[in-house]
Backbone and ligand atoms as CSV (ligand in chain L), in Angstrom:
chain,resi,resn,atom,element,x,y,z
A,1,UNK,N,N,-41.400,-50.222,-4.678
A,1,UNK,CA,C,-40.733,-48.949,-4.325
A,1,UNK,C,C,-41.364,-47.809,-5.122
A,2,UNK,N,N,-41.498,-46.629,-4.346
A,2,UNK,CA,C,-42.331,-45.647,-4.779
A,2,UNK,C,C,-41.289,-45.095,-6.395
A,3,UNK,N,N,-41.893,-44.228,-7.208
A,3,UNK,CA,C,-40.795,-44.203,-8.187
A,3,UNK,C,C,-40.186,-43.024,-8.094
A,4,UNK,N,N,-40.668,-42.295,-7.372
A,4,UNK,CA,C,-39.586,-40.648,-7.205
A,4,UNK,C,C,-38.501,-41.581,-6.149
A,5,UNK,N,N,-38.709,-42.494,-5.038
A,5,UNK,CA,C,-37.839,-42.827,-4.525
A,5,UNK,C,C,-36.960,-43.487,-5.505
A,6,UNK,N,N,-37.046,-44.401,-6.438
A,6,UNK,CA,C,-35.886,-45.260,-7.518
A,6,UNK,C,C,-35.707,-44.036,-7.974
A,7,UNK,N,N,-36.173,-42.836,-8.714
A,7,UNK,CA,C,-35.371,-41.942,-9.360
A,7,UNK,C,C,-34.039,-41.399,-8.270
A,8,UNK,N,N,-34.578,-40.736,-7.452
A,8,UNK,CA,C,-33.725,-40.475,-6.424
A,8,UNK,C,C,-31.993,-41.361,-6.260
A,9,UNK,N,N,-32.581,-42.413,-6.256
A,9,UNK,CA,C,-31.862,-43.472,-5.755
A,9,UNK,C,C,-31.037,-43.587,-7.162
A,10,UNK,N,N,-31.597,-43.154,-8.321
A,10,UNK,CA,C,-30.435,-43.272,-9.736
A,10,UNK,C,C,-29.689,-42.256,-9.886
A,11,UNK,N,N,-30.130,-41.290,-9.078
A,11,UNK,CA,C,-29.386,-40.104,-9.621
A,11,UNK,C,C,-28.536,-39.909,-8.573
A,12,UNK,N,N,-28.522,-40.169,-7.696
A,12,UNK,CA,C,-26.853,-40.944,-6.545
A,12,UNK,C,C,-26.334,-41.401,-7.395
A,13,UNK,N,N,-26.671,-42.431,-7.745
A,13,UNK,CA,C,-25.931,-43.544,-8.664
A,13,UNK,C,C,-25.275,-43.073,-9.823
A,14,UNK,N,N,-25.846,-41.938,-10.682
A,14,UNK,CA,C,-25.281,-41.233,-11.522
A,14,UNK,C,C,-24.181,-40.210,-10.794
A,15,UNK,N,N,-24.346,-39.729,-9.868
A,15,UNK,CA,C,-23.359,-38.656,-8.771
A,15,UNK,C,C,-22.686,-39.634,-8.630
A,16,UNK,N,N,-22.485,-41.166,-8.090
A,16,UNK,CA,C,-21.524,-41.806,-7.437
A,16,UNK,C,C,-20.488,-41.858,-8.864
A,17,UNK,N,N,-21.476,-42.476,-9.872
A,17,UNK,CA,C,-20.124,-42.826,-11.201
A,17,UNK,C,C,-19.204,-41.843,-11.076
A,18,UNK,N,N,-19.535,-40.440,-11.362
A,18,UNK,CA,C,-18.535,-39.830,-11.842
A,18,UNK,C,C,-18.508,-39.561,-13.149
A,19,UNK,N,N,-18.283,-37.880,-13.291
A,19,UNK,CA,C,-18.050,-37.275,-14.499
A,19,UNK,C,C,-18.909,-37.705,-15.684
A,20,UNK,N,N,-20.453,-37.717,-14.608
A,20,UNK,CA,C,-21.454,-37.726,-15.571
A,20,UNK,C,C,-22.255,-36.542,-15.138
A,21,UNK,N,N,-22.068,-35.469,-14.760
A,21,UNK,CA,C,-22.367,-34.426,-14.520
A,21,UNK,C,C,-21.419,-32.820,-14.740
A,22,UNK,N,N,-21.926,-31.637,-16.033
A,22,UNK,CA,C,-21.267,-30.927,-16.064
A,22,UNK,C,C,-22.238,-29.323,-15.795
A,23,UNK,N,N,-21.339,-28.339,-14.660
A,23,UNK,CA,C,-21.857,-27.439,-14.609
A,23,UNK,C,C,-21.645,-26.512,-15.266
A,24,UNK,N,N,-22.484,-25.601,-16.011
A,24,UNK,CA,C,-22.366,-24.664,-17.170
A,24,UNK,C,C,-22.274,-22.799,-16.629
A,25,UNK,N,N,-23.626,-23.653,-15.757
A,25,UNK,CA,C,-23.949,-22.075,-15.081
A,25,UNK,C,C,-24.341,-22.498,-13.662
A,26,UNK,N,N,-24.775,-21.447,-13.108
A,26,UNK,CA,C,-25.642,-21.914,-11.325
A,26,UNK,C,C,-27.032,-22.544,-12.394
A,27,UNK,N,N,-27.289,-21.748,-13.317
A,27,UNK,CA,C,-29.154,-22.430,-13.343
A,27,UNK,C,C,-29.032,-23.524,-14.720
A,28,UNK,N,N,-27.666,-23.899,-14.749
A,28,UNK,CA,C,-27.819,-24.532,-15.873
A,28,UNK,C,C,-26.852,-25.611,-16.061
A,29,UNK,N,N,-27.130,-27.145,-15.823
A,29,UNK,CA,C,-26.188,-28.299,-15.825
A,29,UNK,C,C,-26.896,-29.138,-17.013
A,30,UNK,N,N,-25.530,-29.723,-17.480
A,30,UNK,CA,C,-25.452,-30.932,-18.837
A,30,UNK,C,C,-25.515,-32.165,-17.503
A,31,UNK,N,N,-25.902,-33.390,-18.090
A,31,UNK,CA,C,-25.728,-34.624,-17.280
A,31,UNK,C,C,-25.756,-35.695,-18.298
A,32,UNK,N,N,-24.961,-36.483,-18.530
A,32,UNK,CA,C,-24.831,-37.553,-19.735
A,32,UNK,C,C,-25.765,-38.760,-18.766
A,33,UNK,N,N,-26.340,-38.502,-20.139
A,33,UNK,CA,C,-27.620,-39.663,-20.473
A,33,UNK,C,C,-27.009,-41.345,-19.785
A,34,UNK,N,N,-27.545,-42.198,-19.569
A,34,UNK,CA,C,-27.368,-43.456,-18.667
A,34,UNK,C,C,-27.553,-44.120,-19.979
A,35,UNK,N,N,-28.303,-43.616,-21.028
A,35,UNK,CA,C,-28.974,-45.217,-21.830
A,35,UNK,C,C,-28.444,-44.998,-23.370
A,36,UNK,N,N,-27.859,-43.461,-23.371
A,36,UNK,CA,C,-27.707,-43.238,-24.822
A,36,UNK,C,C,-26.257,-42.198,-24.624
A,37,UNK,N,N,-25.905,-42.099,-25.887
A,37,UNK,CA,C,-24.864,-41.261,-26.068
A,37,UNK,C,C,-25.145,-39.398,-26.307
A,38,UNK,N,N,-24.469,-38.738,-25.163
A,38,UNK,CA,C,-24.845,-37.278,-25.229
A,38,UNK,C,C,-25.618,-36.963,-23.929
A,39,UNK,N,N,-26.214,-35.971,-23.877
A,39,UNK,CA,C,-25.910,-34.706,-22.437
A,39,UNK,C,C,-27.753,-34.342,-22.228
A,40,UNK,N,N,-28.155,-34.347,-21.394
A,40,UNK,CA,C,-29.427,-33.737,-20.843
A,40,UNK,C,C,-29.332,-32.304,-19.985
A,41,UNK,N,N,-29.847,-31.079,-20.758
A,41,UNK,CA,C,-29.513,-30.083,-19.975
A,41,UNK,C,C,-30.659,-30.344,-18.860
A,42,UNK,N,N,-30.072,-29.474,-17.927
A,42,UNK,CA,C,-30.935,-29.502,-16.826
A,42,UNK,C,C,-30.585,-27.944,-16.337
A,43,UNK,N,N,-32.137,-27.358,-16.955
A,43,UNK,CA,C,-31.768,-25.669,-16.084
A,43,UNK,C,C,-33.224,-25.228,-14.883
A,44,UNK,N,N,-33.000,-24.275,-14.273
A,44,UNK,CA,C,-33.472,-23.910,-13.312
A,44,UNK,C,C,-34.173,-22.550,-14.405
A,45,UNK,N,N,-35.926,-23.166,-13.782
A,45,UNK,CA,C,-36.379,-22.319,-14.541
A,45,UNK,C,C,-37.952,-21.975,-13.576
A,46,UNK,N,N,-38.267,-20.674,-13.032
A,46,UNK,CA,C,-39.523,-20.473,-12.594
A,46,UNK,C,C,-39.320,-20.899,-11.514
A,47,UNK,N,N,-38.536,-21.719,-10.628
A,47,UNK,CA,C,-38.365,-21.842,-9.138
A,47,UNK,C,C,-38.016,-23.584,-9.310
A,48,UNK,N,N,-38.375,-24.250,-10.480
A,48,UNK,CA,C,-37.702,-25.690,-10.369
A,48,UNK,C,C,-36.821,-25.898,-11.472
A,49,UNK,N,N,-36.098,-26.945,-11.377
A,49,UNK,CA,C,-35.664,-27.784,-12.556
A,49,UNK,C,C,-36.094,-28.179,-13.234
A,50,UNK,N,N,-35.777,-28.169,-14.391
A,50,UNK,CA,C,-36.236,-28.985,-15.890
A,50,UNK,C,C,-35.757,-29.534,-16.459
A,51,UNK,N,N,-35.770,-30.791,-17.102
A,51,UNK,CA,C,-34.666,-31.664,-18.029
A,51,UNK,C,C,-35.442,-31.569,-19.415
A,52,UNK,N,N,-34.631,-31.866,-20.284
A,52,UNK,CA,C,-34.725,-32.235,-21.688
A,52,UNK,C,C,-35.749,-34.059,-21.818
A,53,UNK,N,N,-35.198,-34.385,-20.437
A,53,UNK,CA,C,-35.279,-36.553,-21.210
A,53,UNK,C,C,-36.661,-36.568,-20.806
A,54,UNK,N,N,-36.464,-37.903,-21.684
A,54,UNK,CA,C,-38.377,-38.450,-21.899
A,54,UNK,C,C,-38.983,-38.424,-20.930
A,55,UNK,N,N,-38.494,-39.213,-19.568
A,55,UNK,CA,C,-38.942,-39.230,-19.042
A,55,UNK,C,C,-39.729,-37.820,-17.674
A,56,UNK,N,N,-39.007,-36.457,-17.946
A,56,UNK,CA,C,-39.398,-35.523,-17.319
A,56,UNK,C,C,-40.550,-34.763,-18.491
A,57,UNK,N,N,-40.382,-35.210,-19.328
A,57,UNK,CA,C,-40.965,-34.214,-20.671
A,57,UNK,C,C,-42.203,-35.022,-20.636
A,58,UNK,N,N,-42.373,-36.251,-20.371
A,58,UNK,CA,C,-43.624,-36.991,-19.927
A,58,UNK,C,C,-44.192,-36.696,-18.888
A,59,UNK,N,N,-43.483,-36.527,-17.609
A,59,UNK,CA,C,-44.499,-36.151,-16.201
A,59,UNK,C,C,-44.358,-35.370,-15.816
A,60,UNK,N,N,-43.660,-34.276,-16.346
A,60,UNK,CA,C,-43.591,-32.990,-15.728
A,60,UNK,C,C,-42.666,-33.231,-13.981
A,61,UNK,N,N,-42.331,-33.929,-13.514
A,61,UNK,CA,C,-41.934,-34.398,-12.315
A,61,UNK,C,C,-40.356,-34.457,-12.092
A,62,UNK,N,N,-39.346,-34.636,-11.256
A,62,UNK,CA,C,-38.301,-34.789,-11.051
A,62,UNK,C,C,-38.097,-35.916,-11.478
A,63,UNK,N,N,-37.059,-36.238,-12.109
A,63,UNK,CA,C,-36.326,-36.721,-13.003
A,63,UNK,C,C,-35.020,-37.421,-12.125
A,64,UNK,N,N,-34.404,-38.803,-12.596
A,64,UNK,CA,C,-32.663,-39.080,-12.376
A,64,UNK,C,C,-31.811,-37.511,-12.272
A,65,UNK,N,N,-31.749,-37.379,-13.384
A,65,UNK,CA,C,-31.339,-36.266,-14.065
A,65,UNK,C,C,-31.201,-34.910,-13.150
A,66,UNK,N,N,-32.119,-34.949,-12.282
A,66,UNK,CA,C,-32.681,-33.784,-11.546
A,66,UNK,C,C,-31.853,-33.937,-10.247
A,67,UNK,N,N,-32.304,-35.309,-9.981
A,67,UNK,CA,C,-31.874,-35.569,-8.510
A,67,UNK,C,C,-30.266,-35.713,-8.590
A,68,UNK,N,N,-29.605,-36.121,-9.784
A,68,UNK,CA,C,-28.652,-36.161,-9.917
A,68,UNK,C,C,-27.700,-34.572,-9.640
A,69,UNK,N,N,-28.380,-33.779,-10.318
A,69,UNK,CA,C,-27.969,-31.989,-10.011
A,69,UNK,C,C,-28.194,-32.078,-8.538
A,70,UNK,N,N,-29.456,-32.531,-7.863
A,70,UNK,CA,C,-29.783,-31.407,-6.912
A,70,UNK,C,C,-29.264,-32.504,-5.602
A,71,UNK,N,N,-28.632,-33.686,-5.923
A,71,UNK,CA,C,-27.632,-34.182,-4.647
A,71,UNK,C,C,-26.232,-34.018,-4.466
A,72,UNK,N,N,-25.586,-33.010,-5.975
A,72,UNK,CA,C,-24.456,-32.820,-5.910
A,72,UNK,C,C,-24.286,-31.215,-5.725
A,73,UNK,N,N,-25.400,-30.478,-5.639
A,73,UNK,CA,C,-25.622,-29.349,-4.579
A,73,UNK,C,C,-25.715,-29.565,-3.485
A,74,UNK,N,N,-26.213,-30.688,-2.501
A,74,UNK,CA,C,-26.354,-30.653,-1.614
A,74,UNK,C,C,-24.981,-31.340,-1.108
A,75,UNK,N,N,-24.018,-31.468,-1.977
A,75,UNK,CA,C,-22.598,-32.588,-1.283
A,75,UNK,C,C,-22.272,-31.670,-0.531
A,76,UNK,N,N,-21.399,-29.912,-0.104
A,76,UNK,CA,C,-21.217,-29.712,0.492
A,76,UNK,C,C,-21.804,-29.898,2.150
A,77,UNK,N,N,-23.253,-29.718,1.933
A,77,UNK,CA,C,-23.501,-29.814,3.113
A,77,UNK,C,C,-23.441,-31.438,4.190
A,78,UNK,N,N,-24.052,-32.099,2.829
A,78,UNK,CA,C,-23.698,-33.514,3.378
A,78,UNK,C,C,-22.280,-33.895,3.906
A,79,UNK,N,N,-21.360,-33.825,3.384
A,79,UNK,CA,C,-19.928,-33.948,3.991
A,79,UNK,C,C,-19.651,-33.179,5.042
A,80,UNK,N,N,-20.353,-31.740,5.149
A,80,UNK,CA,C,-19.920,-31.302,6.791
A,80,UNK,C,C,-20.908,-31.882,7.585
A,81,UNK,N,N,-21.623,-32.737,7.456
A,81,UNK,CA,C,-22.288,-33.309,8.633
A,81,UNK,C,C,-21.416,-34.736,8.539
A,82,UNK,N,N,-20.730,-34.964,7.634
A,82,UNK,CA,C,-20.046,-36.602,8.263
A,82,UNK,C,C,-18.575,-36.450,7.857
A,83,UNK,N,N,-18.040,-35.201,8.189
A,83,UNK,CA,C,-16.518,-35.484,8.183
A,83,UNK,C,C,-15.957,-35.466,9.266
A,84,UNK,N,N,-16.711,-36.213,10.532
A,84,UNK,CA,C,-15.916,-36.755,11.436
A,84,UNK,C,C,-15.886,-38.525,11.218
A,85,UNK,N,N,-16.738,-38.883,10.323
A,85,UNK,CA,C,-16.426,-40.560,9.672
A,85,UNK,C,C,-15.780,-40.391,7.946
A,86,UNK,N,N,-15.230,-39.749,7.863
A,86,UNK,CA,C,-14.189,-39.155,6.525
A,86,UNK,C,C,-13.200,-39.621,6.529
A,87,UNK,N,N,-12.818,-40.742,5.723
A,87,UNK,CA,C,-11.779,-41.121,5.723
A,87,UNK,C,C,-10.715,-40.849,4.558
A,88,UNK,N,N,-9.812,-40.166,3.927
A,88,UNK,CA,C,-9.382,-40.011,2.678
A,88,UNK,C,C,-8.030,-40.395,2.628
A,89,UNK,N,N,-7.700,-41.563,1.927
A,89,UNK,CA,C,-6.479,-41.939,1.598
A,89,UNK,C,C,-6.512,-42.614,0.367
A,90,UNK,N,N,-4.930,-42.539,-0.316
A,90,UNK,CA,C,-5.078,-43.616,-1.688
A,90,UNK,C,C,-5.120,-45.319,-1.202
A,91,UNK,N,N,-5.735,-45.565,-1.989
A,91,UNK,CA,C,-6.100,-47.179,-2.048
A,91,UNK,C,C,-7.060,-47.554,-3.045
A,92,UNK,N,N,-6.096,-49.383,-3.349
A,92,UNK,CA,C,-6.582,-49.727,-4.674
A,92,UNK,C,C,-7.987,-50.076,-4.440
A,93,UNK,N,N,-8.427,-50.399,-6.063
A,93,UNK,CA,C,-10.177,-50.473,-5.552
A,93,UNK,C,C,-10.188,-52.269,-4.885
A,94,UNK,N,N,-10.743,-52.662,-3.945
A,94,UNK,CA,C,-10.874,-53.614,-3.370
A,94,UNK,C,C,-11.878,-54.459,-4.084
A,95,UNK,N,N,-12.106,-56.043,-3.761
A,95,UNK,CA,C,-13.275,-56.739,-3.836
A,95,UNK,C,C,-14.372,-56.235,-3.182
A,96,UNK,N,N,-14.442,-55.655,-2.063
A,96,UNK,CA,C,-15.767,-55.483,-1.529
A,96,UNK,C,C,-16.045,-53.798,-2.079
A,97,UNK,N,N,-15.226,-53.336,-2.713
A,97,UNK,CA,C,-15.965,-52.197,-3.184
A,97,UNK,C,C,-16.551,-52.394,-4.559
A,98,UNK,N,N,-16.079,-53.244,-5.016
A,98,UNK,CA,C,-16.667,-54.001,-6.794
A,98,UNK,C,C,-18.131,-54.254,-6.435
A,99,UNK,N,N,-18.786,-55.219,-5.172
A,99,UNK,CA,C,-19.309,-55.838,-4.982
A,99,UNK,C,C,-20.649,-54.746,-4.425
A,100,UNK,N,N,-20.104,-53.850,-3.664
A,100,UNK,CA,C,-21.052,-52.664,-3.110
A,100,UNK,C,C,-21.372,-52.212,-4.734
A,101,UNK,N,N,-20.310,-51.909,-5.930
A,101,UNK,CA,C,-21.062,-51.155,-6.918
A,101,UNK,C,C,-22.305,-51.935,-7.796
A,102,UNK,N,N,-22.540,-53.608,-7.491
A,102,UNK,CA,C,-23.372,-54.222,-7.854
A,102,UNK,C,C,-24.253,-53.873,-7.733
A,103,UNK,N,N,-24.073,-53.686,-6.063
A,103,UNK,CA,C,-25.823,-53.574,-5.067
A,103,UNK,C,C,-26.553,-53.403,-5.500
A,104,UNK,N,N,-25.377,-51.556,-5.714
A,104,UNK,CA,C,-25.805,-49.842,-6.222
A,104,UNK,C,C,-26.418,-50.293,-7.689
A,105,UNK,N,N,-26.195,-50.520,-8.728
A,105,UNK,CA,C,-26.740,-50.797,-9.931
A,105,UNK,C,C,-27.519,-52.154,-10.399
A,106,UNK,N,N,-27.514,-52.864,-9.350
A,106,UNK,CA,C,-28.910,-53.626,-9.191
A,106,UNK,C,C,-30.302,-53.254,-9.483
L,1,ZN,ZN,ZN,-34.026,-36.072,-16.983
C-alpha cells in the first residue's frame, strides 16, 4: 500500500477515535499524538499544512496528523452527500462494532 494512502487511512482512524483532535483557530489545530503523550500543532501556513511530528518534519509531505485535520473539514460535506443512509439513534456498542474497530486498527 502506497504510504500517503496508510497515512490517509490513519488519520480517519484518528477522526473516528474521537477527541483526538482540537481546533484553536481556522489555520491552527492541536491533534494528540497516537504513540506518545501530548498535542501536534497543525497550522496552515503559505497555502498548506504543517505539523510539528517526525514524521512531516522528515518529508516535508502530508502527515496522519494532516489528514486527520483535513477529513474533519471535509465532514460537513461528506455527511450531506450520505444523509439519506444516516441513521442516528442511541444504542449500546455491539459485538460487530468492537470487531469493525479491529479491522480499522489493524
Ligand atoms: Zn504530523
Amino acid at each position: 500500500m502506497a504510504g500517503s494512502r496508510m497515512r490517509r487511512l490513519r488519520g480517519l482512524e484518528i477522526l473516528a477515535y474521537g477527541n483526538q483532535i482540537r481546533c484553536e483557530n481556522d489555520s491552527r489545530y492541536l491533534v494528540h499524538s497516537q504513540s506518545r503523550n501530548g498535542w501536534y500543532e497543525i497550522r496552515w501556513s503559505r497555502d498548506r499544512w504543517i505539523c510539528q511530528c517526525p514524521d512531516y518534519v522528515k518529508r516535508k509531505m502530508a502527515c496522519k496528523h494532516i489528514y486527520a485535520v483535513v477529513c474533519l473539514l471535509a465532514l460537513p460535506e461528506i455527511l450531506a452527500t450520505n444523509t439519506t443512509h444516516l441513521r442516528i439513534r442511541g444504542r449500546k456498542q455491539t459485538q460487530s462494532d468492537e470487531s469493525r474497530q479491529i479491522v480499522m486498527t489493524a
